[in-house]
ZAMARGU-4260 file (C-alpha; in steps of 0.2 Angstrom, whole numbers, plus 5000, padded with zeros to 4 digits):
<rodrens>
0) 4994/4924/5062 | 4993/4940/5065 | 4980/4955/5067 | 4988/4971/5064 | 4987/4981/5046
5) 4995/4999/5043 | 4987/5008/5029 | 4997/5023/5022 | 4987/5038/5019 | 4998/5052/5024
10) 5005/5056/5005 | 5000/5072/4996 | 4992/5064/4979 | 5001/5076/4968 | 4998/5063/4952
15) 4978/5066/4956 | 4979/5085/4959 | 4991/5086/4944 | 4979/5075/4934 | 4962/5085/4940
20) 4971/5103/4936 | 4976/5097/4920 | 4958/5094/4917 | 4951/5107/4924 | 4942/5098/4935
25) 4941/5102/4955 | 4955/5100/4966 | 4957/5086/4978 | 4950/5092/4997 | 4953/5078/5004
30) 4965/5062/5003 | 4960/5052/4991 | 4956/5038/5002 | 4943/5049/5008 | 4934/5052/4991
35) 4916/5046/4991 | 4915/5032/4981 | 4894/5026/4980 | 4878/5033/4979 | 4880/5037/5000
40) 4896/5044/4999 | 4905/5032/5009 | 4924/5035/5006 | 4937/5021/4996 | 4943/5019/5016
45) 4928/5011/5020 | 4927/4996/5008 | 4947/4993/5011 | 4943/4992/5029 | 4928/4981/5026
50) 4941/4969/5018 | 4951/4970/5031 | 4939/4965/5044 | 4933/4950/5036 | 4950/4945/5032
55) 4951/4946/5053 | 4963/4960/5054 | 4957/4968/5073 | 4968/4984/5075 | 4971/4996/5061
60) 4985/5011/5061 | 4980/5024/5048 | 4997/5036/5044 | 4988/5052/5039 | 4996/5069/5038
65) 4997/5083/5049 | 4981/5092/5045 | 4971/5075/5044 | 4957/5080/5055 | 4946/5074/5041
70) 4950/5056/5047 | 4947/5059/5064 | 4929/5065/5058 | 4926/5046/5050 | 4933/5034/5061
75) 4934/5043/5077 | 4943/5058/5086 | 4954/5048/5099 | 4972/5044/5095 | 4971/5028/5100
80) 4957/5013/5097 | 4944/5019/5091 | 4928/5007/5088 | 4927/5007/5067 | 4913/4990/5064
85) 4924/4978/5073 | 4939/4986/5071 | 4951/4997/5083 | 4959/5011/5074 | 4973/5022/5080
90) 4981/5037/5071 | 5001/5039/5069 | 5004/5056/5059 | 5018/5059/5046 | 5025/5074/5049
95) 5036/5083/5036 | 5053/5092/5042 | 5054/5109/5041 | 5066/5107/5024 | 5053/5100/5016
100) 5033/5101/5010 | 5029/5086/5005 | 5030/5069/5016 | 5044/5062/5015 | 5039/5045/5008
105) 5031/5028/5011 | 5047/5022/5021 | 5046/5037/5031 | 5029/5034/5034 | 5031/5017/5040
110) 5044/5021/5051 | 5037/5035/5060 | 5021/5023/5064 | 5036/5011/5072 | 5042/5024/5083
115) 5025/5030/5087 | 5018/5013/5092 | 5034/5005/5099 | 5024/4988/5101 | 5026/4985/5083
120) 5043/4986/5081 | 5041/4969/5089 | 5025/4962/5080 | 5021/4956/5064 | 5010/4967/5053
125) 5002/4971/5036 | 5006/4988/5026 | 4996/4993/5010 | 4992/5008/5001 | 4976/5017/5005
130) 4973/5022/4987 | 4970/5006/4982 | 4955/4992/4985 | 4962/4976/4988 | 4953/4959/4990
135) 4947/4949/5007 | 4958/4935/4999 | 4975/4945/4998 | 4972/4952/5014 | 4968/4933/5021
140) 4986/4925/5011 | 4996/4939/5020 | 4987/4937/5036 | 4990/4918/5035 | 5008/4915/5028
145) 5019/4906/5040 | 5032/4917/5031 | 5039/4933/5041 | 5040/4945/5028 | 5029/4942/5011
150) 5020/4951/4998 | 5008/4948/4985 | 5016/4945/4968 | 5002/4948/4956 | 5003/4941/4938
155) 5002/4955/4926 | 4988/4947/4915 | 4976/4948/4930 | 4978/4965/4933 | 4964/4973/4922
160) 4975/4990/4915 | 4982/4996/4898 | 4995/4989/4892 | 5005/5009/4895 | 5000/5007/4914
165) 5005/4992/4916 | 5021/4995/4908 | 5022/5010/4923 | 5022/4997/4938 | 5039/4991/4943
170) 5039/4968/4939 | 5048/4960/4953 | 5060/4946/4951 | 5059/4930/4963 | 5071/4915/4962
175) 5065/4896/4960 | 5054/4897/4979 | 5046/4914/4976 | 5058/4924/4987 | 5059/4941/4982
180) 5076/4946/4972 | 5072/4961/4965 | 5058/4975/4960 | 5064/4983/4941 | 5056/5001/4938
185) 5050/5002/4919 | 5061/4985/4914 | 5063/4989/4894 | 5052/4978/4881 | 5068/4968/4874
190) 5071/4962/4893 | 5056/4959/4898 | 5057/4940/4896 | 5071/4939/4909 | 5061/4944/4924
195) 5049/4929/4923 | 5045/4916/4937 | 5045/4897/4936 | 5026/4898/4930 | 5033/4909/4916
200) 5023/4924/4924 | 5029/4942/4923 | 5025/4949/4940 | 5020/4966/4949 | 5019/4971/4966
205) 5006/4983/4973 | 5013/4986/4989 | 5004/4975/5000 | 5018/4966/5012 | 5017/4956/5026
210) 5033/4962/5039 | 5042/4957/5057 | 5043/4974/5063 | 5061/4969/5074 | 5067/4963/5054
215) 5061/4979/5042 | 5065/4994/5057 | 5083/4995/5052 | 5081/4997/5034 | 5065/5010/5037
220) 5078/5020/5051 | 5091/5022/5038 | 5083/5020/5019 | 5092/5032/5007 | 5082/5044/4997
225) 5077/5040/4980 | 5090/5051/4972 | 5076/5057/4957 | 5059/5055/4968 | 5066/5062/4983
230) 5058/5051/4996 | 5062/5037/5005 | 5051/5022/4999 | 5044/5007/5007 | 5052/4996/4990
235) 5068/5002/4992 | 5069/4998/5014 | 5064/4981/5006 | 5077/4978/4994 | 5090/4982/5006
240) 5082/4968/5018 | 5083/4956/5004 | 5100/4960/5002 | 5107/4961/5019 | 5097/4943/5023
245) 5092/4929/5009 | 5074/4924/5007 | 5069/4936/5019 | 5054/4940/5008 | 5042/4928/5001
250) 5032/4933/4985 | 5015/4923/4986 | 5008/4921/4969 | 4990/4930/4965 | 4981/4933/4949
255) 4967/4946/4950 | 4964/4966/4949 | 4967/4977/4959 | 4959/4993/4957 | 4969/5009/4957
260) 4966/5027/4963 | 4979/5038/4955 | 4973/5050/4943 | 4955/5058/4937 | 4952/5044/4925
265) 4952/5031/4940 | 4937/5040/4950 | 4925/5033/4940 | 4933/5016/4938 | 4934/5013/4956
270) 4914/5018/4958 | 4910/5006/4944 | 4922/4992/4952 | 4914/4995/4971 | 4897/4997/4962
275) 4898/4979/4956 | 4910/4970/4969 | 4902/4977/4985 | 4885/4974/4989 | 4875/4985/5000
</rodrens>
């Protein structure tokens, strides 16, 4: 069992900007997982981090970017520990290579927490996004599973999108014990029926893992760059640790939603799902 969860919150939300400019709406100040999200203005952070501490998590590494000072604002302005409602919380920062403006990627980001808190290269940790709210119970099955690497593999009929966004989110294939095989970006209508699981389930991942850090550091160190997306991503280091070692990644089955932040039409979504999940 462990108690340490890294929340990626370093990446630039270019789908957000691009979806509020196209709008016409104000741009983004702020990372999304800092957007006020009731009546009070507390950010999305807060109520992913209120999961996380009733699921039992104690120390919390929030990758931000290099200009994140807003964080340091919410949670405290040390590096290292600060006291967030039962939690401790340090910062490791993305930084983005002089060739480069954007961060270079959820792999990237991963690692560079690794090398900047060497401890967890030897530990066992959770890594989500911070743009989306997930529940006390996925955060507890993680937590809990005697497994050393596993993720939630959520059935698709749970999550509450349109059919089109569903159809945006990569299905995972598992073999006859759940262990991951595969993740299939946009898998085409007429195959679709391959890539279901013994319960006949079609399943998505929403990048939530449980991983060794000794196991997944290799495969951060040296992940190749998506050749279209041009970043190294957390799916892909992964794969490759699926491929290189067998049933090294256990897909624990879950049906519920999961609330998403990605574009303008989201904000108000998200408010009305905190509004009625999360009471004051």
């Amino acid at each position: 069992m462990h108690t340490n969860l890294i929340i990626l919150a370093g990446g630039a939300s270019s789908r957000m900007k691009a979806s509020l400019k196209a709008s016409g709406a104000p741009n983004v100040k702020v990372s999304k997982a800092l957007m006020g999200m009731d009546k009070d203005g507390r950010p999305l952070l807060d109520y992913l981090l209120y999961s996380a501490e009733k699921a039992g998590y104690k120390n919390v590494y929030l990758v931000i970017g290099e200009h994140a000072e807003t964080f340091q604002k919410y949670y405290g302005n040390k590096v290292k520990n600060n006291v967030f409602r039962g939690l401790h919380i340090s910062y490791a920062i993305q930084h983005i290579p002089k060739n480069r403006t954007k961060p270079p990627g959820t792999a990237d980001a991963l690692f560079q927490a690794l090398e900047q808190y060497p401890n967890l290269k030897h530990e066992t940790f959770t890594v989500c996004n911070s743009d989306n709210l997930y529940s006390v119970e996925a955060f507890l099955a993680l937590k809990n599973s005697k497994d050393r690497n596993a993720f939630i593999a959520y059935d698709r009929e749970g999550l509450n999108f349109t059919i089109e966004r569903i159809f945006k989110f990569a299905l995972v294939l598992l073999d006859k014990e759940n262990y991951l095989k595969d993740i299939v970006e946009k898998p085409s209508l007429e195959n679709m029926s391959q890539y279901k699981d013994g319960q006949g389930k079609l399943r998505v991942s929403m990048n939530i893992f449980k991983l060794t850090g000794s196991e997944i550091y290799p495969f951060l160190k040296h992940c190749p760059i998506h050749p279209e997306r041009d970043e190294k991503e957390l799916p892909t280091a992964i794969l490759n640790l699926c491929h290189s070692v067998p049933k090294a990644v256990k897909g624990l089955p879950f049906k519920e939603h999961v609330p998403d932040l990605t574009s303008k039409e989201d904000i108000a979504v998200m408010k009305n799902y905190i509004e009625t999940h999360y009471k004051a």
